[in-house]
Backbone as CSV, one residue per row, in Angstrom:
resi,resn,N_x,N_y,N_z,CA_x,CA_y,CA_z,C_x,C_y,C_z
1,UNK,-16.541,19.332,-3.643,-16.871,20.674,-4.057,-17.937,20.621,-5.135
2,UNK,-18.706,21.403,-5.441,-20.223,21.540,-5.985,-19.300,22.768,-7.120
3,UNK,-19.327,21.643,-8.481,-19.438,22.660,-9.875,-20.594,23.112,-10.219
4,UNK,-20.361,24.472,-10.633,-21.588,25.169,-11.261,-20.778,26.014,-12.380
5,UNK,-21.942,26.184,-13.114,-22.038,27.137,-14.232,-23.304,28.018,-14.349
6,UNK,-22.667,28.887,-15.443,-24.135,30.174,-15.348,-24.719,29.437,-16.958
7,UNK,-25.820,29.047,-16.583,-26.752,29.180,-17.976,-27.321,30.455,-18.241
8,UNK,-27.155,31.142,-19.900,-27.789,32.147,-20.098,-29.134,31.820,-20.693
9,UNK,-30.294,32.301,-20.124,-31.648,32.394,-20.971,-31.480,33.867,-21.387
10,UNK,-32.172,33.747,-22.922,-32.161,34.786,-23.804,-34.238,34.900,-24.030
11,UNK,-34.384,36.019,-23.342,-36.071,36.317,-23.434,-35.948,37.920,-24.183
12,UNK,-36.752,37.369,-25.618,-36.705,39.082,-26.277,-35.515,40.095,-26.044
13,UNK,-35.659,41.042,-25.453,-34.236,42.317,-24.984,-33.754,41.701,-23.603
14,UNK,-34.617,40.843,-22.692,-33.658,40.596,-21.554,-32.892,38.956,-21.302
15,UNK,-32.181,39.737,-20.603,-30.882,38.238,-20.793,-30.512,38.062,-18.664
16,UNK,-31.172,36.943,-18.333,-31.028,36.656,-17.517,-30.168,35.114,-17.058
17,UNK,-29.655,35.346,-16.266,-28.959,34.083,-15.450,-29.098,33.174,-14.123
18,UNK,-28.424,32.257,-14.396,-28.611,30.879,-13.392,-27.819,30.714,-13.258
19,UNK,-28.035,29.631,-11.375,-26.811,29.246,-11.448,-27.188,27.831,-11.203
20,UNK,-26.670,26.742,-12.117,-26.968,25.383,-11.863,-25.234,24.297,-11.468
21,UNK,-26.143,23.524,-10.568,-25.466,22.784,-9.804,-25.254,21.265,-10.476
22,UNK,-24.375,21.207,-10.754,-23.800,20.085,-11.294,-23.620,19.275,-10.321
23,UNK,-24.225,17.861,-10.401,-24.062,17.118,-9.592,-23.122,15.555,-9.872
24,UNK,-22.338,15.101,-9.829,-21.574,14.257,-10.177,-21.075,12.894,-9.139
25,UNK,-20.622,11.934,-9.599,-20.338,10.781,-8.872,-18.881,10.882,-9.101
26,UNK,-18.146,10.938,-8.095,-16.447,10.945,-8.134,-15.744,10.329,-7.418
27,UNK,-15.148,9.128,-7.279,-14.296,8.235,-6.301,-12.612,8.478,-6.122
28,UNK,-12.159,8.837,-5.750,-10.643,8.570,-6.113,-9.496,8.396,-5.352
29,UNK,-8.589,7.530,-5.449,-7.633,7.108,-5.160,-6.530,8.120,-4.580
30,UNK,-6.053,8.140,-3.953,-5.137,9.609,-3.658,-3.731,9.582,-3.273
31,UNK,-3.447,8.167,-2.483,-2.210,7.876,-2.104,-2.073,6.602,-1.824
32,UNK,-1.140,5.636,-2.421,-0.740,4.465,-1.967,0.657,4.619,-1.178
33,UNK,0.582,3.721,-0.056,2.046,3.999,0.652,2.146,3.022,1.745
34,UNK,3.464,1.368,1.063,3.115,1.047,1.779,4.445,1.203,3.027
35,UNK,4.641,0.672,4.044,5.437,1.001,5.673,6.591,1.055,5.469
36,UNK,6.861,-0.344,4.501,8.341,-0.345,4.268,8.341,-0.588,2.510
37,UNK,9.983,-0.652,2.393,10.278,-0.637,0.784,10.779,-2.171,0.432
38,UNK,10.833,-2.953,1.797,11.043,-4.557,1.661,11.025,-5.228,2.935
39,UNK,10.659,-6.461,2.258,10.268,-7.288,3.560,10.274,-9.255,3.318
40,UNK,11.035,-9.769,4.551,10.968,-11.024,4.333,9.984,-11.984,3.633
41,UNK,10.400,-12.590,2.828,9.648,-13.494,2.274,8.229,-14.066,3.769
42,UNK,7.146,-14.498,3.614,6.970,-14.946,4.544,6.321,-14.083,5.770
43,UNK,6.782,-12.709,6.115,6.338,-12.271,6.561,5.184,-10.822,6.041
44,UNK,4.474,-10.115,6.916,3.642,-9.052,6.652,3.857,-7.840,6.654
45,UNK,3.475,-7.042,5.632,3.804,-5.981,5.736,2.182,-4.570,5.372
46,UNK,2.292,-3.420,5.880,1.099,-2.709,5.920,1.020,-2.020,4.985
47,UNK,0.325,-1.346,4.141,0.205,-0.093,3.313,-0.977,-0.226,3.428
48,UNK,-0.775,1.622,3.060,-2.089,2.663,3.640,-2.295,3.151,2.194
49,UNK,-3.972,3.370,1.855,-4.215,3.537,0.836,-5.572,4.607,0.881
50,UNK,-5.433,5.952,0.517,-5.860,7.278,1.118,-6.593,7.443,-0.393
51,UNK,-8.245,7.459,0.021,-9.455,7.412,-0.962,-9.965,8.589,-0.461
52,UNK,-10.157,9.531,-1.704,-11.664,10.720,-1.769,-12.382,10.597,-2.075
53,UNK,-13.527,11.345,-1.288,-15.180,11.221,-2.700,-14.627,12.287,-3.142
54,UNK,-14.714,12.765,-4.252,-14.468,14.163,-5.072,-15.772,14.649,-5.328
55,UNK,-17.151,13.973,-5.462,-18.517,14.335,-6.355,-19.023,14.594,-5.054
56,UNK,-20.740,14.470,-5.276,-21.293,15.675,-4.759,-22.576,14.403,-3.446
57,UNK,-22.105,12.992,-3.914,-22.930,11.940,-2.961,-22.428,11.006,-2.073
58,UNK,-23.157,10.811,-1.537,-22.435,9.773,-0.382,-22.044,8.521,-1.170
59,UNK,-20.850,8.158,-0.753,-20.590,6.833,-1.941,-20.047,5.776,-1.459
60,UNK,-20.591,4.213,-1.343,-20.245,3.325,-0.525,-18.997,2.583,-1.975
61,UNK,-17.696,2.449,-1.606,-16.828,2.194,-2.415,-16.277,0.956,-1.898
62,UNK,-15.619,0.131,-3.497,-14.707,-1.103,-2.862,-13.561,-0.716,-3.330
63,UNK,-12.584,-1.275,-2.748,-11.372,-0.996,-2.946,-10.471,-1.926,-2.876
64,UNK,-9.494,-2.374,-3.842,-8.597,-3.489,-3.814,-7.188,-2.983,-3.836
65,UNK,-6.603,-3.963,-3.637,-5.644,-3.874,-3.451,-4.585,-4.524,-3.915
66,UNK,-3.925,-4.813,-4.911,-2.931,-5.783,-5.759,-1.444,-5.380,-5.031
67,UNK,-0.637,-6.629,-5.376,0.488,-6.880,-5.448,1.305,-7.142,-7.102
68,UNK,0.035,-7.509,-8.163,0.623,-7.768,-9.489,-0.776,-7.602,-9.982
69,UNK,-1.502,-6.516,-10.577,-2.721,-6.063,-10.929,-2.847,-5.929,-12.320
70,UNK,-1.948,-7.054,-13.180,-1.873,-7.332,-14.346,-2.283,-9.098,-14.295
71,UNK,-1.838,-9.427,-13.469,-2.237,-11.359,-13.513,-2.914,-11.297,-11.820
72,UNK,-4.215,-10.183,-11.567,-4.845,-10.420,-10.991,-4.472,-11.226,-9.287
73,UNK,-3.534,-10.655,-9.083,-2.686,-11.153,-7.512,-3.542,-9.654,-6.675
74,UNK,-4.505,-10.356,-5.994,-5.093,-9.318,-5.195,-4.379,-9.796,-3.351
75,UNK,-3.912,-8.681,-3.069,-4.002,-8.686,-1.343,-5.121,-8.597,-0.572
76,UNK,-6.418,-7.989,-0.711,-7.263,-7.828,-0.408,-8.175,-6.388,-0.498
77,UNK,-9.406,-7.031,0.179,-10.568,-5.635,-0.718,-11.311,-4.632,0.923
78,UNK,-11.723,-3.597,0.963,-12.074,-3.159,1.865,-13.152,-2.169,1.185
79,UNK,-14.363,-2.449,2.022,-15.364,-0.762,1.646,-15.315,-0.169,2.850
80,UNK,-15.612,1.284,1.961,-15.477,2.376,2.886,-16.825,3.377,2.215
81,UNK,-17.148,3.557,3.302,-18.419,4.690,3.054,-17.935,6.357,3.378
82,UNK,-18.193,7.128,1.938,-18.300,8.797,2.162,-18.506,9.568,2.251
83,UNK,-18.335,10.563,2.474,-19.129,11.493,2.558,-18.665,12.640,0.999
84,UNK,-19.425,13.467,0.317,-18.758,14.413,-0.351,-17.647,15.037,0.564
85,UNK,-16.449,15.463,-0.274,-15.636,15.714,0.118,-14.591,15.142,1.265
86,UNK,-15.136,14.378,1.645,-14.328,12.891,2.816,-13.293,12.562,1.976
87,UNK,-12.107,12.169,3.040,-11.219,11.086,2.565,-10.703,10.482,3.587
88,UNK,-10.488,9.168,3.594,-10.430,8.152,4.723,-9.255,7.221,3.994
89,UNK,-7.942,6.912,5.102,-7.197,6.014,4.737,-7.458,4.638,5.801
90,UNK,-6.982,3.729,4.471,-7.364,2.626,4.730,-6.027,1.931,4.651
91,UNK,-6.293,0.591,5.918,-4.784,0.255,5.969,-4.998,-1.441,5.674
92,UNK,-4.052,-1.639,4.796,-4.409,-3.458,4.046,-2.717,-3.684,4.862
93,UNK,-3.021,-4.887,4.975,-1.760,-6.156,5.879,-1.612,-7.141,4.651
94,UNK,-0.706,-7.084,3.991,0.248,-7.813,2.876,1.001,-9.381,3.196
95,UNK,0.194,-10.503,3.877,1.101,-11.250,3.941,1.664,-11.979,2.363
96,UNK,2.877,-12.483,3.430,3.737,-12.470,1.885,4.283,-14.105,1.945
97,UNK,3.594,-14.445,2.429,3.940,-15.827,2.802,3.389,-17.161,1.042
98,UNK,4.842,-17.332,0.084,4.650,-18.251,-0.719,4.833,-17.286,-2.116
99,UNK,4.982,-15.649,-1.601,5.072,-15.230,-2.533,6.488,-15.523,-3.114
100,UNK,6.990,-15.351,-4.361,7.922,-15.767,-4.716,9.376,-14.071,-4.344
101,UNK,10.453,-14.256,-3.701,11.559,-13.378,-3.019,12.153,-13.366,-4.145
102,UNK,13.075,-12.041,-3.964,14.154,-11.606,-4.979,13.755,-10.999,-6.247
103,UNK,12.218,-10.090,-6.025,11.520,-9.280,-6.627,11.081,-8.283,-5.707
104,UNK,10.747,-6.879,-7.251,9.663,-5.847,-6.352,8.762,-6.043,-7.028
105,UNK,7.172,-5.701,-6.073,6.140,-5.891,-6.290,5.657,-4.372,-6.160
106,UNK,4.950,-3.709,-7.417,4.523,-2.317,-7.621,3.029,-2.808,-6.780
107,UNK,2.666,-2.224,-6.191,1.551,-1.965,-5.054,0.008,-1.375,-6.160
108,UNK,-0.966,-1.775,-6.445,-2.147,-0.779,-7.171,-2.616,-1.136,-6.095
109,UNK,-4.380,0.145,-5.812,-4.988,0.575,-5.685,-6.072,0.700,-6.377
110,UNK,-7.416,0.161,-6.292,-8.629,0.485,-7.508,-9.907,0.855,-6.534
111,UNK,-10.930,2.137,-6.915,-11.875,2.304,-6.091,-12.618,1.913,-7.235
112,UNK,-13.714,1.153,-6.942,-14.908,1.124,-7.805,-16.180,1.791,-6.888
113,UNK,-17.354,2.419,-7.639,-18.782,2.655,-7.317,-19.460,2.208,-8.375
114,UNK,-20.692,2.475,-8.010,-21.340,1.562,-9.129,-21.906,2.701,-10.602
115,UNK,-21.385,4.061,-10.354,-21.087,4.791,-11.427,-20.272,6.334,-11.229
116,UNK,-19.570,6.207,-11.912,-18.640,7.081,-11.529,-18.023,8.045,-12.953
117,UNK,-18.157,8.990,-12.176,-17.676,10.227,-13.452,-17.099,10.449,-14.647
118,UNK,-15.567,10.287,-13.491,-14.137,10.196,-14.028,-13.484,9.063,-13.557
119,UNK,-13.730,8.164,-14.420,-12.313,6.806,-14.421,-10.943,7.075,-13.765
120,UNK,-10.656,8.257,-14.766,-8.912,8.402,-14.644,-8.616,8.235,-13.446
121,UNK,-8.827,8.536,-12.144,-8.415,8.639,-11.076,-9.226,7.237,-9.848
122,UNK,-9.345,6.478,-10.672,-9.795,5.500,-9.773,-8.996,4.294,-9.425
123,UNK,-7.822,4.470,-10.108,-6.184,3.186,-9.974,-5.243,4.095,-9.207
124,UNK,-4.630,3.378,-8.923,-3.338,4.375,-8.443,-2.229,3.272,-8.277
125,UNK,-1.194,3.250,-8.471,0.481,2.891,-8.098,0.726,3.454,-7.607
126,UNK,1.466,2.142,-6.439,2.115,3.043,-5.098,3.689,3.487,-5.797
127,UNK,3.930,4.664,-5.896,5.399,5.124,-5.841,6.559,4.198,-5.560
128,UNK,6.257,3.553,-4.223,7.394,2.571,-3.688,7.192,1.414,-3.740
129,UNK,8.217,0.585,-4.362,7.965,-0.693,-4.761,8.432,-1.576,-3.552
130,UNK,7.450,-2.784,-3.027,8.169,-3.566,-2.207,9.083,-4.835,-2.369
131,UNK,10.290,-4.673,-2.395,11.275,-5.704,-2.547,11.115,-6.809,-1.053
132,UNK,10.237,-8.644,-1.849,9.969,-9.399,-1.311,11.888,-10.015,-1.402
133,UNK,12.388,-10.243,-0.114,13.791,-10.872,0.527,13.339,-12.194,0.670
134,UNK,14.110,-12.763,0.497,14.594,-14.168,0.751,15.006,-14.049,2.506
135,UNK,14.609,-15.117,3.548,15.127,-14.469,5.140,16.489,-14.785,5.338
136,UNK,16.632,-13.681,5.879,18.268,-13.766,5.948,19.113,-12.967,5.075
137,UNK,18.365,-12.311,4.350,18.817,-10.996,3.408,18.967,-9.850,4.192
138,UNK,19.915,-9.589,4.635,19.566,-8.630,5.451,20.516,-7.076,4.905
139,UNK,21.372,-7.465,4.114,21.570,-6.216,3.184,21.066,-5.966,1.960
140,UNK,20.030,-6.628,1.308,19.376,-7.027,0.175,20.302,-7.133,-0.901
141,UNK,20.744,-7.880,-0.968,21.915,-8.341,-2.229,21.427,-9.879,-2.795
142,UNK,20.301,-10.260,-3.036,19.600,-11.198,-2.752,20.305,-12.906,-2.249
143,UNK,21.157,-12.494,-1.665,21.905,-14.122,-1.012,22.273,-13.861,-0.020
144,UNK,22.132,-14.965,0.740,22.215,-15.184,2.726,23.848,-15.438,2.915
145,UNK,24.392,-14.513,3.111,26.236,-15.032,3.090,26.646,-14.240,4.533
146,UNK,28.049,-14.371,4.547,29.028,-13.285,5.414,28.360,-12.151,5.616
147,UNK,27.852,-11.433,4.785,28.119,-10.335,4.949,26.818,-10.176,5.625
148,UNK,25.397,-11.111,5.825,24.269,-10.530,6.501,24.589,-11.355,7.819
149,UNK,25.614,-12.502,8.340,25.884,-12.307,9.451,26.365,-11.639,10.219
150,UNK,27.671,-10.663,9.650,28.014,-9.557,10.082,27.054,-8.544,10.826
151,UNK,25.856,-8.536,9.862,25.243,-7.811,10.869,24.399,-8.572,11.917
152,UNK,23.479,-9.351,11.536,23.583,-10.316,12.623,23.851,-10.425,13.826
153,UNK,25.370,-10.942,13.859,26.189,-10.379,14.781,26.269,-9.603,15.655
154,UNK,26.281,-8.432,14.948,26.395,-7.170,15.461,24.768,-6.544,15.922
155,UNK,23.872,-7.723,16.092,22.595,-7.509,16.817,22.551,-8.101,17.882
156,UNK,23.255,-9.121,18.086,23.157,-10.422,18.764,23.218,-9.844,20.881
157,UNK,22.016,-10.281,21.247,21.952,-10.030,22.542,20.615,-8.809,22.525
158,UNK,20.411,-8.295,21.266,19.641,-6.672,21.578,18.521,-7.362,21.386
159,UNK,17.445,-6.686,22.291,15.458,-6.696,22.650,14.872,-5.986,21.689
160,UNK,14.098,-5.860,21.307,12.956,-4.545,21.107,12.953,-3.845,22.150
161,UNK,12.936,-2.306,21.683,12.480,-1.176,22.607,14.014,-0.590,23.120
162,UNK,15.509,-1.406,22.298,16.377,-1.275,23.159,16.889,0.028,21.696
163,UNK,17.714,1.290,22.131,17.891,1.797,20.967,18.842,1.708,19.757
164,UNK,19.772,0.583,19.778,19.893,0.075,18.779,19.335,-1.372,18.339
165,UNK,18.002,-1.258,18.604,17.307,-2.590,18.495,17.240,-2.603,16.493
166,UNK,17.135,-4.055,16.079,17.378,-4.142,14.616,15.991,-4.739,14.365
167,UNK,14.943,-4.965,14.116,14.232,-5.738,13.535,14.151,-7.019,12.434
168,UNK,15.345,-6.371,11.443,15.458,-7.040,10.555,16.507,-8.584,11.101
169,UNK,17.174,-8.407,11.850,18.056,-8.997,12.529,17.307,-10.153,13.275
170,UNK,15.870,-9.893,13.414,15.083,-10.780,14.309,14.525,-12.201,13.550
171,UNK,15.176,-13.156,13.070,14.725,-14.164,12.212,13.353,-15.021,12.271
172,UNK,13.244,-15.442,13.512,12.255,-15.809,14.324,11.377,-15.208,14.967
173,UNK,11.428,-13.803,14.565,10.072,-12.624,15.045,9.392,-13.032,16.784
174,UNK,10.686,-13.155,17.741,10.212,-13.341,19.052,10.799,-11.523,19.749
175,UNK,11.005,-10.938,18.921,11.642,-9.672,19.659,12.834,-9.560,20.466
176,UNK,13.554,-10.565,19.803,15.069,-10.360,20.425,16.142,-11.326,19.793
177,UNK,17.221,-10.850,19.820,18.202,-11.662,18.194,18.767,-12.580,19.449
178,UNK,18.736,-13.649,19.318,19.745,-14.892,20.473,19.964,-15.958,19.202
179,UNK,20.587,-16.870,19.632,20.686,-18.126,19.431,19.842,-19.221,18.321
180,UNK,18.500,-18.743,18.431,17.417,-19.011,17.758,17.571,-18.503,16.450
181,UNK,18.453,-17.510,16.462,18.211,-16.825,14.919,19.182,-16.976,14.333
182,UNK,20.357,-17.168,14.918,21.682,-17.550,14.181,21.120,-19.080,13.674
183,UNK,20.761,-19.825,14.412,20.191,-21.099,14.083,19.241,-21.031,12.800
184,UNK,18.638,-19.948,12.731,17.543,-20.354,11.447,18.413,-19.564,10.512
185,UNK,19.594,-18.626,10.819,20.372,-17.949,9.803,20.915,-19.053,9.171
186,UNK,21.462,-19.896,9.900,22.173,-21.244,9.550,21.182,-22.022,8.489
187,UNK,20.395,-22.291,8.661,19.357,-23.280,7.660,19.498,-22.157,6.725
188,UNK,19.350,-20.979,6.621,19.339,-19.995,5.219,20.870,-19.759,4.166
189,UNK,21.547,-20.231,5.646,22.949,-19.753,4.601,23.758,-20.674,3.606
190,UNK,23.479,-19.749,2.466,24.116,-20.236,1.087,22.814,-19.966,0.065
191,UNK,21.719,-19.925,0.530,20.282,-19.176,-0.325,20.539,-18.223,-0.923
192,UNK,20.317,-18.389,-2.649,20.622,-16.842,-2.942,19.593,-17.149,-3.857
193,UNK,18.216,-15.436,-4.121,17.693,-15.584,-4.612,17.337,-15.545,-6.062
């Protein structure tokens, strides 16, 4: 949107007006959000991260993406080109493989241009924090015991696509809970994070 104001010129008895167009550089951050609220150590997870131009130019922006944006743990960076008034979400893939389980990781967001208005709105924290699991957590209580074979269990035989299909239940990410996963449940159980 295009700010304006009225400048008054003052000539002798008459008083006439303008209208001038403020033109500005504005980037901003608008929504972090990532798919889920936790996820196996090891494996990937998506968040979507929804950027405006707010100012009045086309603005080629970078954008990062942290997992710990205090000791510089970046997930990765993406540009996106705008238009005034555009906003385009952008979707970053989080692998999580070595990160350390049995934490949440607050999600930032940073747009940079190479000059920009208003700062304030160029970070953002995602709302939802992602709790990195240890595998085999499958009620998040951070230890692999009884109680996440139970469910387990109670997956055992189901596909993808079937409607009580479990995902989380899938240890070995082949799309279906058998044998294979009780087996790698087994190497996990007694892990607590």
């Amino acid at each position: 949107s295009v700010t304006e104001f009225r400048r008054v010129l003052f000539r002798s008895d008459n008083t006439t007006s303008q209208n001038v167009e403020v033109l500005r550089h504005d980037i901003a951050i608008v929504e972090v959000l990532p798919y889920r609220e936790w996820i196996y150590e090891g494996r990937s997870v998506s968040v979507n991260v929804t950027v405006a131009n707010e100012g009045n130019f086309t603005e080629t922006a970078t954008v990062d993406l942290y997992y710990n944006v205090t000791e510089n743990k970046l997930i990765g960076t993406q540009l996106v080109i705008l238009e005034p008034d555009e906003t385009e979400t952008l979707t970053f893939t989080w692998d999580t493989t070595g990160i350390p389980h049995a934490r949440n990781y607050t999600i930032t967001a940073v747009a940079t241009i190479a000059f920009d208005s208003d700062l304030t709105d160029n970070a953002m924290n995602g709302t939802t924090k992602i709790h990195v699991r240890i595998l085999g957590d499958m009620n998040g209580d951070n230890k692999v015991d009884l109680k996440d074979f139970w469910i387990l269990g109670g997956c055992f035989g189901h596909c993808q696509g079937q409607p009580d299909w479990n995902p989380d239940a899938d240890l070995n990410f082949d799309n279906r809970v058998d044998v294979k996963d009780i087996f790698k449940f087994g190497k996990q159980y007694g892990h607590v994070g």
